[in-house]
MIGU-473889 format. One record per residue: x negated, y negated, z of N, C-alpha, C, O in turn. Coordinates in Angstrom, 3 decimals, padded with zeros to 6 digits. Example, Ala and Ser with C-alpha at 12.3 -4.5 7.8 and 13.67 -1.06 7.14 Angstrom:
<n.x: -013.190&n.y: 005.690&n.z: 007.800&ca.x: -012.300&ca.y: 004.500&ca.z: 007.800&c.x: -013.200&c.y: 003.300&c.z: 007.800&o.x: -014.236&o.y: 003.319&o.z: 008.465> $
<n.x: -012.850&n.y: 002.250&n.z: 007.080&ca.x: -013.670&ca.y: 001.060&ca.z: 007.140&c.x: -012.900&c.y: -000.030&c.z: 007.870&o.x: -013.409&o.y: -001.138&o.z: 008.039> $
//
This chain:
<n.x: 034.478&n.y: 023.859&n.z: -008.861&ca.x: 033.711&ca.y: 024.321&ca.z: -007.716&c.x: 032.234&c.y: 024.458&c.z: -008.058&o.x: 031.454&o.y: 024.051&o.z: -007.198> $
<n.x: 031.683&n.y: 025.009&n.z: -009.272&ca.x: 030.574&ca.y: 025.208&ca.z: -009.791&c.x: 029.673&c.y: 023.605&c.z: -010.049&o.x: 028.533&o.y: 023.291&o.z: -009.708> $
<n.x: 030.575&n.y: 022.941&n.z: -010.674&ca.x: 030.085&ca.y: 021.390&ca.z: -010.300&c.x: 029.971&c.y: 020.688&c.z: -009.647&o.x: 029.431&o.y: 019.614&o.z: -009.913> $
<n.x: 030.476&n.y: 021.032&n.z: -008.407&ca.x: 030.195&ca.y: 020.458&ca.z: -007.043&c.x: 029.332&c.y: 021.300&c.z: -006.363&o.x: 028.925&o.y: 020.718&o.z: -005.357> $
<n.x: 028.913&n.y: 022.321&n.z: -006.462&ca.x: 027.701&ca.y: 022.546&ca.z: -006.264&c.x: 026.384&c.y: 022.735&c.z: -006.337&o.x: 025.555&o.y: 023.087&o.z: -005.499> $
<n.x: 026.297&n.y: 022.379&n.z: -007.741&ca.x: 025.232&ca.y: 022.157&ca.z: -008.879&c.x: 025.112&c.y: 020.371&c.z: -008.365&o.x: 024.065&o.y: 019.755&o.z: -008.164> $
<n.x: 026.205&n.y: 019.964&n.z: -008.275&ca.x: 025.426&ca.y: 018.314&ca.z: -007.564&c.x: 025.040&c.y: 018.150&c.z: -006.370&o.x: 024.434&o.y: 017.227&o.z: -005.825> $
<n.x: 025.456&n.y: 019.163&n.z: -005.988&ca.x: 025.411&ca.y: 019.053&ca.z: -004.142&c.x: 023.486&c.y: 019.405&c.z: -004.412&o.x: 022.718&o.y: 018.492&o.z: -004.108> $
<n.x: 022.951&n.y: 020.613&n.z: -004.922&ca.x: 022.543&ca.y: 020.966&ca.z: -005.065&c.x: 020.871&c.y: 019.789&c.z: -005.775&o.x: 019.671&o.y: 019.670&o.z: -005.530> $
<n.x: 021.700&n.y: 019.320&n.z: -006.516&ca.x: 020.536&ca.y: 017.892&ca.z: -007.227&c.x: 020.388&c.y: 017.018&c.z: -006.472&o.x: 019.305&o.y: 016.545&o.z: -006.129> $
<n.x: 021.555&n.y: 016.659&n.z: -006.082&ca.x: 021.131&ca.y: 015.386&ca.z: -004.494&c.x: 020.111&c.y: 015.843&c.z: -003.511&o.x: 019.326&o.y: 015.132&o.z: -002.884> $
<n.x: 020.260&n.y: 017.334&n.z: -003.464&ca.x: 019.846&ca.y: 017.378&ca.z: -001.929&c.x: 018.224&c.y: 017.445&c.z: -002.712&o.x: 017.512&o.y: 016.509&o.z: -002.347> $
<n.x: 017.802&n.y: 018.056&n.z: -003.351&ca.x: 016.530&ca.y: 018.069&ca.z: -004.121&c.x: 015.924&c.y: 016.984&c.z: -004.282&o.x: 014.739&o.y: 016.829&o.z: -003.987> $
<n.x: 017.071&n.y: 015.620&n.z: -005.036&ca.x: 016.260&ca.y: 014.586&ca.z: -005.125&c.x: 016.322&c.y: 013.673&c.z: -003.746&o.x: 015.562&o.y: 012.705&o.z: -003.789> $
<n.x: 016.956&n.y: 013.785&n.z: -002.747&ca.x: 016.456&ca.y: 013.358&ca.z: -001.367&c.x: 015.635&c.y: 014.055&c.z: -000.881&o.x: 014.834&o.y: 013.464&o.z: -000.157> $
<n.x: 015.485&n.y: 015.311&n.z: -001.012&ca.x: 013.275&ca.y: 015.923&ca.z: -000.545&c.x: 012.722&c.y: 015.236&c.z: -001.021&o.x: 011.782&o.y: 014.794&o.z: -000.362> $
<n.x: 012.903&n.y: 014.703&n.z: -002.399&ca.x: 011.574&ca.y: 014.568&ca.z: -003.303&c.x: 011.587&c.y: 013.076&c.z: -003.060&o.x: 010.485&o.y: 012.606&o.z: -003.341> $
<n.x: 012.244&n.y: 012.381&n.z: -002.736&ca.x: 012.214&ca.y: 011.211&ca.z: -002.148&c.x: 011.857&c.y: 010.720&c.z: -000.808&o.x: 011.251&o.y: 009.677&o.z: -000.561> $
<n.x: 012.339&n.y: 011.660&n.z: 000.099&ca.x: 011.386&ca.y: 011.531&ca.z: 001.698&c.x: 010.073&c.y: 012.050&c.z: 001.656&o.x: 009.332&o.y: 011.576&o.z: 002.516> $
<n.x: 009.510&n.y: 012.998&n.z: 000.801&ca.x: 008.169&ca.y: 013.459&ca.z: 000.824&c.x: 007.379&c.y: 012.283&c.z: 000.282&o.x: 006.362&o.y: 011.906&o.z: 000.863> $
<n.x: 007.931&n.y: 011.554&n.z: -001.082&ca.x: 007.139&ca.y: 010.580&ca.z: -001.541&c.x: 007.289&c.y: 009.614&c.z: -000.673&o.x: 006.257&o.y: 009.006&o.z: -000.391> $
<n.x: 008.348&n.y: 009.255&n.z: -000.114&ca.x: 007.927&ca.y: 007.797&ca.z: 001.398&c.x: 006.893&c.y: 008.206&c.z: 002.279&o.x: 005.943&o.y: 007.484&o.z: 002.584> $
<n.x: 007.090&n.y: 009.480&n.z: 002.730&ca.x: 005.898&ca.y: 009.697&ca.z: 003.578&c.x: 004.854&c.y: 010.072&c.z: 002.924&o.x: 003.926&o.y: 010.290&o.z: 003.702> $
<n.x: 004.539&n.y: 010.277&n.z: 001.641&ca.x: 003.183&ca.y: 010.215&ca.z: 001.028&c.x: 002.560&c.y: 008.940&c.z: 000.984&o.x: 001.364&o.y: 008.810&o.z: 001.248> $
<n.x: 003.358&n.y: 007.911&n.z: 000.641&ca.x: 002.964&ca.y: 006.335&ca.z: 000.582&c.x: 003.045&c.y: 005.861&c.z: 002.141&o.x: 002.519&o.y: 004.773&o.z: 002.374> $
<n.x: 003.520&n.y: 006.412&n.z: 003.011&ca.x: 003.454&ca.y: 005.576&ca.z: 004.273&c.x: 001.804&c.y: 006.504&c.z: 004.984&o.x: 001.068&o.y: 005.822&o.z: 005.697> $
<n.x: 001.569&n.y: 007.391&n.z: 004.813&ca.x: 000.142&ca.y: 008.343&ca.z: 005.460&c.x: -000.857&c.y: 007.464&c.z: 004.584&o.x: -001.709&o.y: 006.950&o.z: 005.308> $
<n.x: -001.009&n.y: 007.125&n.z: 003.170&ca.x: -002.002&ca.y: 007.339&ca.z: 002.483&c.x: -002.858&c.y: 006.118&c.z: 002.717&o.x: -002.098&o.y: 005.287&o.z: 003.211> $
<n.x: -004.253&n.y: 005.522&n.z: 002.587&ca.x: -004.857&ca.y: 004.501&ca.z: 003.070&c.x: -005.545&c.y: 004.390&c.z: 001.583&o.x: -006.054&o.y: 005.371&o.z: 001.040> $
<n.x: -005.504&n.y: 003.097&n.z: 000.991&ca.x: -006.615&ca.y: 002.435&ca.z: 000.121&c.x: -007.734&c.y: 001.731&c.z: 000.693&o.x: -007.981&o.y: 000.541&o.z: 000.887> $
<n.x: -008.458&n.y: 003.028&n.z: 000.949&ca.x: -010.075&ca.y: 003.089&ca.z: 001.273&c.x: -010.406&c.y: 002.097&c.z: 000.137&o.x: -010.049&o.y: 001.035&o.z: 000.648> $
<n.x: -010.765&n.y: 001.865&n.z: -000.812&ca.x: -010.932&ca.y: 000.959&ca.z: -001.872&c.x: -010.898&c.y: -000.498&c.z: -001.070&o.x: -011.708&o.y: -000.962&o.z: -000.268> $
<n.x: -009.598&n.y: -001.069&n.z: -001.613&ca.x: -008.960&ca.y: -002.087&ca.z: -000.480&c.x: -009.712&c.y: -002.715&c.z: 000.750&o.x: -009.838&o.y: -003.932&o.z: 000.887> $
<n.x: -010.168&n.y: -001.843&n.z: 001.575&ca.x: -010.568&ca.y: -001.753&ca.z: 002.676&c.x: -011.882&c.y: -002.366&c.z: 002.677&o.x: -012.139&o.y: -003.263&o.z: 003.480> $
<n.x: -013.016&n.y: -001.808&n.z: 001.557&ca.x: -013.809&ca.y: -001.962&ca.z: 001.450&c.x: -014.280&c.y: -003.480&c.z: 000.766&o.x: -015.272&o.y: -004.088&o.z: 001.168> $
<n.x: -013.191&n.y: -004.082&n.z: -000.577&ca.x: -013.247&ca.y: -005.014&ca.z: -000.700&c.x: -013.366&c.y: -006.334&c.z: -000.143&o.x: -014.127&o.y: -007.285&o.z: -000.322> $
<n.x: -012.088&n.y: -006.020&n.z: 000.797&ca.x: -011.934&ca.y: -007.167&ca.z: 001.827&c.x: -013.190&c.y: -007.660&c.z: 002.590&o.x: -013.254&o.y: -008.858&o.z: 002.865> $
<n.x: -014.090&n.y: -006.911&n.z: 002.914&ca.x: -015.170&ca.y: -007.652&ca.z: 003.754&c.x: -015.661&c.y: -008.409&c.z: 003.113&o.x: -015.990&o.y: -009.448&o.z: 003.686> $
<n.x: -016.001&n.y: -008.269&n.z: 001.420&ca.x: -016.874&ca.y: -009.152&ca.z: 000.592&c.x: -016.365&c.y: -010.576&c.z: 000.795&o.x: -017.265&o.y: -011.415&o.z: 000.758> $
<n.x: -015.053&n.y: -011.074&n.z: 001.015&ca.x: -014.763&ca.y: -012.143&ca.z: 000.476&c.x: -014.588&c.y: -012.343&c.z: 002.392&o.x: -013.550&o.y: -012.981&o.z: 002.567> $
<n.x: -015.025&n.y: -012.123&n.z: 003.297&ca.x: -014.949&ca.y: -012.663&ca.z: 004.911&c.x: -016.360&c.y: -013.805&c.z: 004.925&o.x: -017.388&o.y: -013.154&o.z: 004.736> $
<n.x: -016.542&n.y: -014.770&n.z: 005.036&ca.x: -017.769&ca.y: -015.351&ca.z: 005.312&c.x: -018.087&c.y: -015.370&c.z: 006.939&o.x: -017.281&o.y: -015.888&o.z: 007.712> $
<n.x: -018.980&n.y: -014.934&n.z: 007.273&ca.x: -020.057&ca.y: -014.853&ca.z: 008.873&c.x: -019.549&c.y: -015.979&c.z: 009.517&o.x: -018.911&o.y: -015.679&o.z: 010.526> $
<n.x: -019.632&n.y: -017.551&n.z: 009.204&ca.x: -019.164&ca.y: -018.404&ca.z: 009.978&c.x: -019.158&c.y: -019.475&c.z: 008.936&o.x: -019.633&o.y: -019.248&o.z: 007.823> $
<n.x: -018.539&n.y: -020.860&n.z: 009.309&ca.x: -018.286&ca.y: -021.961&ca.z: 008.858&c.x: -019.732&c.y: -022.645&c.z: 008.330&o.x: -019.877&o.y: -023.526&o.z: 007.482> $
<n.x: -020.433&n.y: -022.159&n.z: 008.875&ca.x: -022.277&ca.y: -023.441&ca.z: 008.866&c.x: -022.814&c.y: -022.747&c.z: 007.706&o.x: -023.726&o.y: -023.373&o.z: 007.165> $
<n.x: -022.421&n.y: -021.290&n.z: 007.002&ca.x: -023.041&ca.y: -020.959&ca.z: 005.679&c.x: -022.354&c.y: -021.492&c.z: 004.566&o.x: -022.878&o.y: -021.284&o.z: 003.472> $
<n.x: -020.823&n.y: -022.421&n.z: 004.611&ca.x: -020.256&ca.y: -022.532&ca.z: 004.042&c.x: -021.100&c.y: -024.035&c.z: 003.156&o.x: -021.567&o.y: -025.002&o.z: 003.758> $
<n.x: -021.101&n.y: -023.869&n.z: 001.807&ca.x: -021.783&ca.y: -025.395&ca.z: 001.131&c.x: -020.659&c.y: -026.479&c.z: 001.361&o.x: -019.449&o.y: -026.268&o.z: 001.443> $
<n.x: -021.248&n.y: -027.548&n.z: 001.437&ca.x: -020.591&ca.y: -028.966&ca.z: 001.430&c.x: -020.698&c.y: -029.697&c.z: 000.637&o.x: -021.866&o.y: -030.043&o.z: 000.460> $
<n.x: -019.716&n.y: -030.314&n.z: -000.225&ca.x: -020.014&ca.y: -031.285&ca.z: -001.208&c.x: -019.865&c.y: -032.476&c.z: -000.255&o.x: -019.013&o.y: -032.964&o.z: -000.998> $
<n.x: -019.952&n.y: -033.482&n.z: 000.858&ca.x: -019.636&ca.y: -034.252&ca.z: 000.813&c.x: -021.004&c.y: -034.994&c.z: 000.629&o.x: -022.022&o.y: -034.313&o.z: 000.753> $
<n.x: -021.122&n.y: -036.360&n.z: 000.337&ca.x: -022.620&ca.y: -036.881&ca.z: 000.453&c.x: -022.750&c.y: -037.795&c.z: 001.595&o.x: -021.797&o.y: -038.270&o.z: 002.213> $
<n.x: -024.261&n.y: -038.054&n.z: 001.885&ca.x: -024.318&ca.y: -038.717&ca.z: 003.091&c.x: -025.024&c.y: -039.924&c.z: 002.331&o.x: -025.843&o.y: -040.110&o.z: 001.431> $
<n.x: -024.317&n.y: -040.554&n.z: 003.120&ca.x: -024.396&ca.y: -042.049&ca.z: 002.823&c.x: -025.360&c.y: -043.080&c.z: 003.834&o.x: -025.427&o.y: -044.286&o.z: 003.600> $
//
């Protein structure tokens, strides 16, 4: 009886500690990330260089 409730007891602990950490990773935003991404967006196609040559 004492061992079935000492597990009852660890499960239920490590399912808190497991829904708190999903919803820590599902709220949290990589501001970082965010910020990177614009560097590599180019304005439009016509700043882009061309290797082809004109002939």
């Amino acid at each position: 009886m004492k061992k079935n409730l000492l597990s009852a007891i660890v499960i239920f602990f490590v399912t808190v500690a497991f829904l708190l950490m999903l919803d820590d990773i599902s709220k949290s935003k990589n501001t970082q990330l965010e910020q990177s991404v614009d560097v590599y967006n180019a304005p439009t196609q016509q700043d882009m260089a061309t290797t082809d040559a004109a002939e």
